[in-house]
C-alpha positions as a Markdown table, in Angstrom:
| # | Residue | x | y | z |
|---|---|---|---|---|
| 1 | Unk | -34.7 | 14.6 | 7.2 |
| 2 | Unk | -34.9 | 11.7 | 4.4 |
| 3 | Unk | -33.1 | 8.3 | 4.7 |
| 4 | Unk | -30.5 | 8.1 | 2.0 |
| 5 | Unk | -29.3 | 4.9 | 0.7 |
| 6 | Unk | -26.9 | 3.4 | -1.9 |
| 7 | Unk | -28.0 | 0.8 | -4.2 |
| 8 | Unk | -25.5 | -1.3 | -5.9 |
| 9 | Unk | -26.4 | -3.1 | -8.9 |
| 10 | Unk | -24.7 | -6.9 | -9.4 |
| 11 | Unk | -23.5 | -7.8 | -12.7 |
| 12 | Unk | -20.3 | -10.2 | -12.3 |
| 13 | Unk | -16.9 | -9.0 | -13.1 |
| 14 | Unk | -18.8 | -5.9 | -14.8 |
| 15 | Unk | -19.0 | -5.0 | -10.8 |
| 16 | Unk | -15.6 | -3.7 | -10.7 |
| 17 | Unk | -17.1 | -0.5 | -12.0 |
| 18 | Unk | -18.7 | -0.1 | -9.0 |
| 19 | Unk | -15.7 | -0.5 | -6.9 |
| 20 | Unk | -13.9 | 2.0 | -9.1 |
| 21 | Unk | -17.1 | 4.9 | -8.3 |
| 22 | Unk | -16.8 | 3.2 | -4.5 |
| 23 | Unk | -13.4 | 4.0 | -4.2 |
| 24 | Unk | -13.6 | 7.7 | -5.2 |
| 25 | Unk | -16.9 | 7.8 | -2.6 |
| 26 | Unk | -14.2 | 6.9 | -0.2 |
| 27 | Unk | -11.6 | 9.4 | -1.1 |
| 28 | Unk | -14.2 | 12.0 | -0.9 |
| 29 | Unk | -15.7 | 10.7 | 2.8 |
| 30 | Unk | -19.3 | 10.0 | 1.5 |
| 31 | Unk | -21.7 | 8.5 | 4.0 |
| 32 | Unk | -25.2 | 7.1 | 3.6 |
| 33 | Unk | -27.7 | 5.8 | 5.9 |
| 34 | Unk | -28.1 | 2.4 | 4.5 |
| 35 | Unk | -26.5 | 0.4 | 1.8 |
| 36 | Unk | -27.9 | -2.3 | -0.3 |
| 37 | Unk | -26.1 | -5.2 | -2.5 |
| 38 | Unk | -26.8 | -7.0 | -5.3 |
| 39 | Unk | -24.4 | -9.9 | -6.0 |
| 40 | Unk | -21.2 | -8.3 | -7.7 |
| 41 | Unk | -22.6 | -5.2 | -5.7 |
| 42 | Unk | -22.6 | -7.0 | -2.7 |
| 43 | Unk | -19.0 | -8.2 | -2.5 |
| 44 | Unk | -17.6 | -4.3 | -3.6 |
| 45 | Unk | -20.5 | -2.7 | -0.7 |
| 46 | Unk | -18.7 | -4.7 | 2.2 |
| 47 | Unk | -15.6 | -3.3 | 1.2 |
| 48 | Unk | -17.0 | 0.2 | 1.3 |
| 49 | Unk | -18.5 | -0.2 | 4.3 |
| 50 | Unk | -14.8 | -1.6 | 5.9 |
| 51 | Unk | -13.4 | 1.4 | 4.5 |
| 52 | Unk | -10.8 | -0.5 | 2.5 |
| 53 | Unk | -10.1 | 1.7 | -0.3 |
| 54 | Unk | -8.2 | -0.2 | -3.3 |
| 55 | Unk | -9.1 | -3.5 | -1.7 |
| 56 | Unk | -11.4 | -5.0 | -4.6 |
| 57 | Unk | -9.5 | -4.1 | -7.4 |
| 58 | Unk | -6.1 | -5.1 | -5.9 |
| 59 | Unk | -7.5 | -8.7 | -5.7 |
| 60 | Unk | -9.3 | -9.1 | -8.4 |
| 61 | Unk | -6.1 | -7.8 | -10.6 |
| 62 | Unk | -3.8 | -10.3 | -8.8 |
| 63 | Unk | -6.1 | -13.3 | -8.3 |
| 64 | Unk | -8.2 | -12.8 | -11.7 |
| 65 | Unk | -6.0 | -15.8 | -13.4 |
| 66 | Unk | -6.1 | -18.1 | -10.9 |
| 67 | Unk | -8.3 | -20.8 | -11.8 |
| 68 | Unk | -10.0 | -20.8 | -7.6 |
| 69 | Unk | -10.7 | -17.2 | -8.1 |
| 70 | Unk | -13.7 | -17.6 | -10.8 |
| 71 | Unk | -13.7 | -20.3 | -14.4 |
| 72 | Unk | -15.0 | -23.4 | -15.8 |
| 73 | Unk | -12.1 | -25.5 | -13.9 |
| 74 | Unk | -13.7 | -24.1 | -10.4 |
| 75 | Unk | -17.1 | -25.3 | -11.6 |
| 76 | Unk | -16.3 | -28.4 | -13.2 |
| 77 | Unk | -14.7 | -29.4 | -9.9 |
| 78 | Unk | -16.9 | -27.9 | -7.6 |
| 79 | Unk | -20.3 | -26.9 | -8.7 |
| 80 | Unk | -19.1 | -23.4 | -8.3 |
| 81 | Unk | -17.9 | -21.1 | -10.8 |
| 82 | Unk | -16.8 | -18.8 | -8.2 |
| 83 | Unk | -14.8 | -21.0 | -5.9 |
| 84 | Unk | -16.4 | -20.7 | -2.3 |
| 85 | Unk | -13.1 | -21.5 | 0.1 |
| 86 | Unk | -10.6 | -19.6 | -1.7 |
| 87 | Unk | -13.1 | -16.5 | -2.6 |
| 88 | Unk | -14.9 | -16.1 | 0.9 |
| 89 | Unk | -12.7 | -17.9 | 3.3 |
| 90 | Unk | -8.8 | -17.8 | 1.5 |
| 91 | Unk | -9.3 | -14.2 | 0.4 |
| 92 | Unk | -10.9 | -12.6 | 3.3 |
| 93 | Unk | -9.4 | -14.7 | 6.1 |
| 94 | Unk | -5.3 | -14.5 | 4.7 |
| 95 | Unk | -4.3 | -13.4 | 1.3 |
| 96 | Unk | -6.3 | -10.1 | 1.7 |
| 97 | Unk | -7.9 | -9.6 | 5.2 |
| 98 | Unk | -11.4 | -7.9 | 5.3 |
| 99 | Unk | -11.3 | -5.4 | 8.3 |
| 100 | Unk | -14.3 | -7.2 | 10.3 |
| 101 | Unk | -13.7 | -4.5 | 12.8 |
| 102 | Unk | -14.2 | -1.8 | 10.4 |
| 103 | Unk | -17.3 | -3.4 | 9.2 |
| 104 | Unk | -18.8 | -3.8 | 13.2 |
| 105 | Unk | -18.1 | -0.4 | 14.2 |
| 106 | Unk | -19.7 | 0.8 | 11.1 |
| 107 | Unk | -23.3 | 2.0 | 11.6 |
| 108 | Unk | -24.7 | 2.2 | 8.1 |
| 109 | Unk | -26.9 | -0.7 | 8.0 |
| 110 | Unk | -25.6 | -2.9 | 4.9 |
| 111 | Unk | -28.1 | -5.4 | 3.3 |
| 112 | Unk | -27.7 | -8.3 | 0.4 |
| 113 | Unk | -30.4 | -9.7 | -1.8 |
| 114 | Unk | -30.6 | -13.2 | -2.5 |
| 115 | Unk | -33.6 | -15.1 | -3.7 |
| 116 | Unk | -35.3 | -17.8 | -2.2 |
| 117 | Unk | -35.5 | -20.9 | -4.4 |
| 118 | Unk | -38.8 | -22.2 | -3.0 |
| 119 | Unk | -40.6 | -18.9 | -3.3 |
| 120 | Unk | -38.4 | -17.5 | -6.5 |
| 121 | Unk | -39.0 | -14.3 | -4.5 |
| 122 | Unk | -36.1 | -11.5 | -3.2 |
| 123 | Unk | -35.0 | -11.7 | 0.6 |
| 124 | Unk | -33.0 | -8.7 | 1.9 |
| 125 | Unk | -30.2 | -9.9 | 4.7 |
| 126 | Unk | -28.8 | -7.4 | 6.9 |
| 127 | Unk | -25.7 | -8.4 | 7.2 |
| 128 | Unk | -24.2 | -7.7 | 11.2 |
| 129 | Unk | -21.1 | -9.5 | 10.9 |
| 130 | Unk | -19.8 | -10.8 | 7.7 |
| 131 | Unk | -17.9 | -13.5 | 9.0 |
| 132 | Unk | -20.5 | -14.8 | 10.8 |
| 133 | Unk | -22.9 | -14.2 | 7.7 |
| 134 | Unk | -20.5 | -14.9 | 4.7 |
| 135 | Unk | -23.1 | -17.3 | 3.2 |
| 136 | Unk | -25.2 | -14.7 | 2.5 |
| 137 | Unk | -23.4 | -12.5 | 0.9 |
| 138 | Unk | -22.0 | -15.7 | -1.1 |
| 139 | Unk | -26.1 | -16.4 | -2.3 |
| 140 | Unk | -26.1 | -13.3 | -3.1 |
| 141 | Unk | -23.2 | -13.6 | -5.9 |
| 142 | Unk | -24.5 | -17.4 | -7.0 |
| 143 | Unk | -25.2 | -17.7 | -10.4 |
| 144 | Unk | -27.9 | -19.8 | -11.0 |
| 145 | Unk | -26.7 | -23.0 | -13.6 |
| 146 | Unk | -23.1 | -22.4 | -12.5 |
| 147 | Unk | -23.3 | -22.5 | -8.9 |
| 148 | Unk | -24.5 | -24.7 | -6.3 |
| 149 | Unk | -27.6 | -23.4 | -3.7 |
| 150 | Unk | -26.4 | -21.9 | -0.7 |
| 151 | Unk | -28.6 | -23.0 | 2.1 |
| 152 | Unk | -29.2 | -20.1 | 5.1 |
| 153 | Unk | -31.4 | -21.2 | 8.1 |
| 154 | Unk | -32.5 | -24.1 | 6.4 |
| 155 | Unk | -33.5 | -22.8 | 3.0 |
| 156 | Unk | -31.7 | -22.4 | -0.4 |
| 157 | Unk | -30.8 | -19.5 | -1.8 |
| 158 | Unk | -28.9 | -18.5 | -5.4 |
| 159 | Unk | -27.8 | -14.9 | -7.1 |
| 160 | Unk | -30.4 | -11.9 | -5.7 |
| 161 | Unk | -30.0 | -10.5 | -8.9 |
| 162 | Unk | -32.7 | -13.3 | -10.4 |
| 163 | Unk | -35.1 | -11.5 | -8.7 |
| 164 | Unk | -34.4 | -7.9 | -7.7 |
| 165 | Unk | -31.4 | -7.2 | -9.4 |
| 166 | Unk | -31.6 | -3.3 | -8.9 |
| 167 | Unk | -33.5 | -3.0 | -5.5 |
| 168 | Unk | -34.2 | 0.8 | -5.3 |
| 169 | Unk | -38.1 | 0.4 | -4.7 |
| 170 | Unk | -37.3 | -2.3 | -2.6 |
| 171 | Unk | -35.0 | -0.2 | -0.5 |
| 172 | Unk | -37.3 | 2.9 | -0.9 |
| 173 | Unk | -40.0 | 0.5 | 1.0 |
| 174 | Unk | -37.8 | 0.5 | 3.7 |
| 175 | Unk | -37.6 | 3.7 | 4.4 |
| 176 | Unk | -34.8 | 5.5 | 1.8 |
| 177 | Unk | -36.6 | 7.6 | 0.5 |
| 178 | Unk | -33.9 | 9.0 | -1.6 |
| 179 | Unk | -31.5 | 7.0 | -3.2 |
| 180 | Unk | -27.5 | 7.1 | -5.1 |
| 181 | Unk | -28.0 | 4.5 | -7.8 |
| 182 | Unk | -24.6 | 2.7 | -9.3 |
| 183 | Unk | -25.5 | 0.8 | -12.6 |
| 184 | Unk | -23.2 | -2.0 | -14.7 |
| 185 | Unk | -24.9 | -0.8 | -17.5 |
| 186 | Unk | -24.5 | 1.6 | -19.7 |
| 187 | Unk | -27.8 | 3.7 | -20.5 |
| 188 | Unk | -30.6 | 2.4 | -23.3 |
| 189 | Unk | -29.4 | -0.7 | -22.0 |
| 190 | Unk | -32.8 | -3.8 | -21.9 |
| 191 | Unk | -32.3 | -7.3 | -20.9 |
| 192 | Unk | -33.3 | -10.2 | -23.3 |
| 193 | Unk | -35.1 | -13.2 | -22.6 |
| 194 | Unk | -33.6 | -16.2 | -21.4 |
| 195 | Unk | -34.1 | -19.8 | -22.4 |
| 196 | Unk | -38.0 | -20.7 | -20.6 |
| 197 | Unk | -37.0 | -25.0 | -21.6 |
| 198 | Unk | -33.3 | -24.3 | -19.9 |
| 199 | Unk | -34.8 | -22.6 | -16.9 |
| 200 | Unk | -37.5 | -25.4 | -16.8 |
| 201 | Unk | -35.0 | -28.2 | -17.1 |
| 202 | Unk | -32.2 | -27.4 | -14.8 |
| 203 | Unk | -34.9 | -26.0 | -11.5 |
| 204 | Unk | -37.5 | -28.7 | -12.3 |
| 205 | Unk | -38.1 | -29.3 | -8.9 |
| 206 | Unk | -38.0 | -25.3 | -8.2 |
| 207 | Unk | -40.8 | -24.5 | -10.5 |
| 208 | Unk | -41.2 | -20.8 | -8.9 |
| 209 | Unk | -37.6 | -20.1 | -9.2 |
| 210 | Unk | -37.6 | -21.2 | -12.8 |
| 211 | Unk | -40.6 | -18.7 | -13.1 |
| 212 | Unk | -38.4 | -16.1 | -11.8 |
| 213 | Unk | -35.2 | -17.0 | -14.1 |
| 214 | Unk | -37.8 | -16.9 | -17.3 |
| 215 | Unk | -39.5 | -13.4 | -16.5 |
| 216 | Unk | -36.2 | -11.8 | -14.7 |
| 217 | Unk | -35.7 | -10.0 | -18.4 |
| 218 | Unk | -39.6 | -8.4 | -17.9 |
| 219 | Unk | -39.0 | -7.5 | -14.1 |
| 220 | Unk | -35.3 | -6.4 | -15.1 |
| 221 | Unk | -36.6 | -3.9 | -17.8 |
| 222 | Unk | -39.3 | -2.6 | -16.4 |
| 223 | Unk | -37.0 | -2.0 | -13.2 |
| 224 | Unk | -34.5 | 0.0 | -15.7 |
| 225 | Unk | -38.0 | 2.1 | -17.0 |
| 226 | Unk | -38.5 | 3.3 | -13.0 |
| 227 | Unk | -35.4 | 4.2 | -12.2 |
| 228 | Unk | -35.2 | 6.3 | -15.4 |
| 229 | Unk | -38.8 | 7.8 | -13.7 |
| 230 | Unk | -37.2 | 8.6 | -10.7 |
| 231 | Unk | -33.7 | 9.8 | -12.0 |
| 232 | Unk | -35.8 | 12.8 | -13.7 |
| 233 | Unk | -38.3 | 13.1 | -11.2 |
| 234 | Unk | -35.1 | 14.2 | -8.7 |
| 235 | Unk | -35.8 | 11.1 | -6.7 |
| 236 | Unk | -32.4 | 9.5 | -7.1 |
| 237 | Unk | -28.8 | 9.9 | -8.3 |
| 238 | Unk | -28.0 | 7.5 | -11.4 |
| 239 | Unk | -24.3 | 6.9 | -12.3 |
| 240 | Unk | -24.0 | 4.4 | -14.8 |
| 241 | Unk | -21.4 | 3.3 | -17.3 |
| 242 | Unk | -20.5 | 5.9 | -20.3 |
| 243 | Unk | -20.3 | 2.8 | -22.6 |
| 244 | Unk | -20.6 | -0.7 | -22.2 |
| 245 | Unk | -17.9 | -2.2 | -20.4 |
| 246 | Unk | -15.8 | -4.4 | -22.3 |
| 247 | Unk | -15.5 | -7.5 | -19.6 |
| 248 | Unk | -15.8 | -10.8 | -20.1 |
| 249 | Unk | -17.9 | -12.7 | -18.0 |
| 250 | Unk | -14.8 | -15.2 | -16.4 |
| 251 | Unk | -12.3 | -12.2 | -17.0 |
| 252 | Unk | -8.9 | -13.0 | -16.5 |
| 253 | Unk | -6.9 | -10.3 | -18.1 |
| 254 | Unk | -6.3 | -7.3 | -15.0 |
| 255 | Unk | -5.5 | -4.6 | -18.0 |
| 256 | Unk | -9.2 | -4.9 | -19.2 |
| 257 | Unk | -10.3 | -5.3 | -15.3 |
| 258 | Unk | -8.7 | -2.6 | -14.4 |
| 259 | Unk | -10.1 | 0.0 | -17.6 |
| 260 | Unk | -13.6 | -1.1 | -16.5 |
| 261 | Unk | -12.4 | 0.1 | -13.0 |
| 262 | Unk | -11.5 | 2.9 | -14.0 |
| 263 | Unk | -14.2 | 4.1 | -16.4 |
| 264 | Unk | -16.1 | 3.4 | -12.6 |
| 265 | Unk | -13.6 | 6.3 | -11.1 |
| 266 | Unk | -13.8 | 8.7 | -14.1 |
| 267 | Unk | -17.6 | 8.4 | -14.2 |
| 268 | Unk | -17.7 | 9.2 | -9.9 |
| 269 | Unk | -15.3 | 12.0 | -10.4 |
| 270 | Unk | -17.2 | 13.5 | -13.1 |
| 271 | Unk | -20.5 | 14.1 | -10.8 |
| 272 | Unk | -19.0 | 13.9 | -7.8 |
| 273 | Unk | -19.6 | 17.7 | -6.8 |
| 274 | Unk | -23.1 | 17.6 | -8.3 |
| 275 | Unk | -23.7 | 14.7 | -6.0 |
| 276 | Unk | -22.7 | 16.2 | -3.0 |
| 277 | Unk | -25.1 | 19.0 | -3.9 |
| 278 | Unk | -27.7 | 16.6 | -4.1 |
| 279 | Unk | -26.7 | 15.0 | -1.2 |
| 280 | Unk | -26.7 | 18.3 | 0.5 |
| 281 | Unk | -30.7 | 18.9 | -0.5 |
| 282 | Unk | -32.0 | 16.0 | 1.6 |
């Protein structure tokens, strides 16, 4: 019988879509063989995995305007836009604990991509025991320019999603052979180029990874031209967004959060018996 697998694409506060289709995966007892994170898609997968239905978008709707949380204040005064103790250490440890229990007993084997500053190349971390491995899943949601490197057995990492951002083949390479697929964009959807001087400025001394940052539009689009291969080949299960989600990038206004959220549950419930089926055919 073939592997399945769950791929969650990244894509910053336009990941609470995912947790929205997550949730409704949850309500309906869906399992999978092996989950893998990007980033946004990261943080939402653990919470999947724990079994903590509601979880995501309850915090991110009561936290969203709290300058710790995610904004300009966080990274003017700490290098991280997305503030490390109260995100992954306030959050999960008090204000809304992350059922580490849940998580260990678990046996779908839960992976996040970072990428490797030196190399500018993807590494996939399976991820055991999130406390113990929290700084992985926190590379994997570093922006690059507005975070600082997360260093993991003494290298540095930043955001997964500069390298693989949608890691089907990736995944399909390690034995998931078919695969559910939850975009954060909506279809006909292409990356532009970024800024090659930018790039070349801030990572001088991490020429690769500025390599990486300047072609991630290239590697992103041809990425989005596969999985469009695959989706009609049968291969894998695509839901994306019906329409672009109208998020900023440093949200703080839970209304829109939580239509973006929601668009995520109406989208799952709308294929959620046709998935099954496929989910049925492996």
């Amino acid at each position: 019988m073939k592997k399945t697998g769950l791929v969650l694409e990244g894509g910053g506060m336009r990941g609470i879509y995912t947790a929205g289709v997550l949730d409704v995966f949850m309500e309906h007892g869906l399992h999978f063989d092996g989950v893998i994170g990007v980033s946004a898609g990261a943080i939402h997968g653990c919470s999947f995995l724990s079994n903590q239905k509601g979880r995501s978008i309850r915090y991110y709707k009561k936290y969203c305007s709290d300058w710790r949380f995610m904004s300009m204040k966080s990274w003017l005064l700490t290098g991280d836009v997305v503030g490390e103790k109260f995100c992954y250490h306030d959050i999960p440890e008090t204000l809304d604990p992350y059922d580490h229990e849940a998580f260990e007993k678990c046996e779908t084997p839960f992976y996040a991509v970072c990428t490797d500053v030196e190399t500018g190349r993807a590494e996939y971390f399976h991820l055991e025991h999130m406390d113990e491995q929290i700084d992985s899943l926190r590379a994997s949601a570093s922006l690059p320019y507005f975070s600082r490197m997360v260093e993991i057995g003494g290298r540095k990492y930043l955001d997964g999603g500069c390298s693989d951002s949608i890691p089907v083949e990736a995944f399909m390479r390690m034995g998931f052979e078919r695969n559910v697929v939850v975009l954060t964009q909506a279809a006909g959807y292409r990356k532009k180029p970024q800024s090659p001087a930018l790039a070349k400025l801030v990572y001088r001394k991490y020429p690769k990874f500025a390599e990486t940052l300047i072609n991630r539009h290239v590697m992103y689009n041809a990425t989005l031209e596969k999985i469009e291969e695959l989706e009609k080949e049968g291969k894998i299960f695509v839901i994306r967004p019906e329409s672009p989600p109208e998020i900023g990038r440093l949200e703080n206004d839970p209304e829109k959060i939580e239509r973006v959220y929601n668009m995520g549950r109406k989208n799952a419930e709308e294929c959620i018996e046709n998935l099954k089926k496929w989910l049925s055919e492996k």
